[in-house]
N, C-alpha and C positions, 0 to 999 in steps of 0.2 A: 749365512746359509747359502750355499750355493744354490745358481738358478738351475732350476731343472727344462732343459730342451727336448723339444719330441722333433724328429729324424729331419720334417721339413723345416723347421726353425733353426737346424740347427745346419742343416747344407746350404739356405738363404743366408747366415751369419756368416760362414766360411766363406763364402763369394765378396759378401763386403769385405770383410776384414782384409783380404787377400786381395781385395782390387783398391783398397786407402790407405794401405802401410804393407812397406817391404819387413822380408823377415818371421813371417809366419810359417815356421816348421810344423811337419807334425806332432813334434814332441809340445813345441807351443801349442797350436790349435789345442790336443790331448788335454793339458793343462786348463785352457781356456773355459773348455766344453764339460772338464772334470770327469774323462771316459777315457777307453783305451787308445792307445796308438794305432791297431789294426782297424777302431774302429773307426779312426780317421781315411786310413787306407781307402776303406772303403765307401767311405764317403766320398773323397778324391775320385775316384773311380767313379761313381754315381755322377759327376759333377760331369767329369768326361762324357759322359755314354749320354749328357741331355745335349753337347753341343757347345758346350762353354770351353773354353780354349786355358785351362791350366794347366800350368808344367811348372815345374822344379827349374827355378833359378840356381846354376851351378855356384853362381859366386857366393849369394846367401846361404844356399842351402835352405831358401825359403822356397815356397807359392809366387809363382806372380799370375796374373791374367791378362790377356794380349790387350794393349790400351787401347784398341778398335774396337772390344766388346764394352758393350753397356747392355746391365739388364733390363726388360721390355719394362713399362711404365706399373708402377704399381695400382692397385686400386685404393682408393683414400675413399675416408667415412667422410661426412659433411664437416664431422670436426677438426677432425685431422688435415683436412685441407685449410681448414678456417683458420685453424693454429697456425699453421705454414703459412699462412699469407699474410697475418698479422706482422707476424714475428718479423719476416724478411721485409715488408714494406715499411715496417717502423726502424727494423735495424741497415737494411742494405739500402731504400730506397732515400729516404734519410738522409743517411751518412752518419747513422748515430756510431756505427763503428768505422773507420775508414776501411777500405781496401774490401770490404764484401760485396759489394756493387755487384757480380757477376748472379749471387745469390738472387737476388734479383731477378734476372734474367732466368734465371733457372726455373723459380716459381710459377713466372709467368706462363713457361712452356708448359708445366704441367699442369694448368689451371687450360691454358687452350687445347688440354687433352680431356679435360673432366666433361660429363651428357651437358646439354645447354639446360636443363631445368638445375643440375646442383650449381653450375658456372652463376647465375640468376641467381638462386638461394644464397651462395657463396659472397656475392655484390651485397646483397639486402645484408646480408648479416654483418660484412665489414662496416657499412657506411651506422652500422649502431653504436661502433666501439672506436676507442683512441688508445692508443701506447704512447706514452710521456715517456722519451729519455733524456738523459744530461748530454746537450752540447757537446761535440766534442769538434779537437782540432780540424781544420781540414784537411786531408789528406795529399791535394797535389803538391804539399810545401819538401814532402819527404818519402815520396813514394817509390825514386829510386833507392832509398836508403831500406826500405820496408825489403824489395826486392832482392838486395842485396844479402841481408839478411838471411831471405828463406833461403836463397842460395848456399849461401854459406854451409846452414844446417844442413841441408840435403847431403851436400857433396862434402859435410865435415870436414871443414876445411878454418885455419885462422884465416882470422880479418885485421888489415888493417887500419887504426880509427886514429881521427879525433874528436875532441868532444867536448861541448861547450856546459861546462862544470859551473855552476851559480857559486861565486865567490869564493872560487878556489883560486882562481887567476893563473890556471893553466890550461886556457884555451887551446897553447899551440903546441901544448905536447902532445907526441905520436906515440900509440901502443899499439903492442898486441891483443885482441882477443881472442878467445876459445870459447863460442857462441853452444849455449846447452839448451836454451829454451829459450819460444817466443812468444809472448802473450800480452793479449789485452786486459787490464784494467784499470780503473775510476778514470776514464775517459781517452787513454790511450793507450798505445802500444809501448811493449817493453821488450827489452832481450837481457837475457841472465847468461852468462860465462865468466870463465875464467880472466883479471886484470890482470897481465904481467905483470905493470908495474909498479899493481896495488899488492903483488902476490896474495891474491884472494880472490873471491867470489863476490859479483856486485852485478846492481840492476841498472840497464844504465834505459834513459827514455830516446825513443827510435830520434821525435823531433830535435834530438840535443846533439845529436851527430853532426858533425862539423865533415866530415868525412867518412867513408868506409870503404873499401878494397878488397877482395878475396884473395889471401897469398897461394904461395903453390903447395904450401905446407898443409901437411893433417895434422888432424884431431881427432880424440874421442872423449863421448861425455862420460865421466868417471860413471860405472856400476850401480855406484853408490847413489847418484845424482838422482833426485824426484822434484819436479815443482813444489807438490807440499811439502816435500822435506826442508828444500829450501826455505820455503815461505814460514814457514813451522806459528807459530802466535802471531804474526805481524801483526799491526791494528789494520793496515791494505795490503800492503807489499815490498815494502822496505824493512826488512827485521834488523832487530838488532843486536848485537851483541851480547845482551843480558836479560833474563824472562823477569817480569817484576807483578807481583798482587796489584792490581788495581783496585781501589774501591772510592765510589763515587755516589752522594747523597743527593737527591733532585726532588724536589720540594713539588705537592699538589698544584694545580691539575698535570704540569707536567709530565708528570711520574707517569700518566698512562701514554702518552706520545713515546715515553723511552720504552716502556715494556710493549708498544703495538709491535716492535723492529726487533729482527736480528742483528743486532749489530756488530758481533763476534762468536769466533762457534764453539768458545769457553765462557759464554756471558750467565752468568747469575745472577736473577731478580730478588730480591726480600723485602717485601711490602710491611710497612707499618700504619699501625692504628690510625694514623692523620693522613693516611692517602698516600703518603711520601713512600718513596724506596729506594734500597739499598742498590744499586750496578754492581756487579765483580765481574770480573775478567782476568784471564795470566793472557800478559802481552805483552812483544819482543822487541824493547826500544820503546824510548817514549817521543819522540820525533814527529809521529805520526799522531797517535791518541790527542797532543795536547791540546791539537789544531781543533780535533773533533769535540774538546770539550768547553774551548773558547767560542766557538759557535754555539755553543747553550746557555751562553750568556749569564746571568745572575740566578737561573733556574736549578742551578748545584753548584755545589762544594766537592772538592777533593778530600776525603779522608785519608789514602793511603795509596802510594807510598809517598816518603817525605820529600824523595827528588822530582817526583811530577806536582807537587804541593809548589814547589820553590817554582818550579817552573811556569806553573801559572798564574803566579802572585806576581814574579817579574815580569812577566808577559802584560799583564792586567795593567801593573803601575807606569809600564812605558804607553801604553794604550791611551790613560788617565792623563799623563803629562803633557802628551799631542794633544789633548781637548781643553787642558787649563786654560 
């Protein structure tokens, strides 16, 4: 169901959009907003006549905003700041994610903008609460290559890499990339493009770079191209080649620790009589999952299908043999 905007929520959404990505025409915005194109006009217009500095990018054919404007500080509920400060001092101040540190920084200024009684209130109530995350790399081993990357994206452009491949034993081969997307997850950063001279699409990890270059050549990300589409079932983020029925038995009291988690966003529960329950899931590659079901240790069984069955029987008996 589309969301329904009323006039000021919907000229505040225009200013962001238009000052955090190039490319927002009116026909987009129109789209966006699910209204007319006149009635973006004249929102446009409105945006003008407050003092905000937007014009029609000739080369886009987009919106942009002059990057010397910033809008005035917003007002935040006690919660909404508590959220924000959590979040950024557990993820930026951290280092649970590399390279947001600046986020950080950010918070802080708007917390030294907030009346001194909610700034006080704001203290009491963090020092109540923890955010636990997973470890991650650190970041100064690879941050010109991070850098490098965005670049890349920005100005679509290929790159030239190499890339330290685990047991491939082609460390020193050089390729081309065609960089489509850069994302964080289960503890780092990734970039998804086109491998020459895999001639295919592959996720490669930032820290595995051996090297990377920006050529003078362009690119563009095919049409077609979406993160999820890409990612489509993975069990994280490596898919693979062929979608396969999972199904997986886990034996009481377990059985409630596996149904407390999302742990896929085609996962299905089936509880039986003795406490125990069924897992299902359709997931792309089994590379991924088997790892996640060897950490459950003797608590399940694999029912289906019969190549993730072999796979963690073999897995198990070599496991077995290093402890004889």
């Amino acid at each position: 169901m589309p969301v329904k905007y009323t006039k000021v929520h919907r000229l505040m959404q225009i200013i962001t959009l238009v000052q955090t990505q190039r490319g927002w025409t009116a026909e987009a915005l129109a789209k966006e907003f699910n209204t007319a194109e006149r009635t973006i006009f004249r929102d446009i217009k409105q945006i003008k006549e407050l003092g905000i500095p937007i014009e029609t990018d000739g080369g886009s054919k987009g919106y942009t905003i002059n990057g010397t404007y910033f809008m005035p500080p917003v007002r935040l509920t006690i919660e909404e700041a508590l959220a924000m400060s959590a979040l950024c001092e557990t993820l930026a101040d951290s280092g649970a994610i590399p390279f947001i540190r600046p986020a950080s920084m950010a918070i802080h200024k708007i917390q030294s903008q907030l009346p001194l009684a909610v700034r006080e209130e704001l203290t009491e109530r963090l020092q109540t609460m923890q955010l636990r995350t997973t470890p991650t790399m650190d970041e100064e081993g690879y941050g010109d290559i991070y850098d490098t990357a965005q670049r890349a994206l920005l100005k679509k452009k290929i790159i030239e890499c190499k890339y330290e491949s685990i047991g491939s034993g082609n460390d020193d081969e050089v390729f081309l990339f065609h960089p489509y997307a850069l994302f964080f997850g289960k503890r780092a950063w990734y970039i998804v493009g086109f491998h020459e001279n895999r001639d295919a699409i592959r996720t490669l990890k930032l820290s595995r770079f051996l090297k990377m270059e920006i050529t003078n050549h362009s690119t563009e990300v095919p049409p077609s191209f979406t993160l999820e589409k890409h990612l489509g079932n993975a069990w994280q983020m490596i898919p693979g080649p062929k979608d396969f029925e999972v199904e997986i038995k886990f034996d009481h009291p377990f059985s409630f620790t596996i149904s407390d988690t999302q742990w896929h966003a085609t996962q299905d529960i089936e509880w039986h009589d003795d406490e125990s329950c069924t897992f299902r899931c359709t997931v792309s590659g089994l590379d991924e999952i088997v790892w996640w079901i060897l950490g459950m240790g003797p608590s399940c069984k694999v029912i289906k299908p019969p190549e993730l069955v072999d796979k963690v029987s073999s897995l198990t008996k070599e496991m077995a043999e290093r402890y004889a």
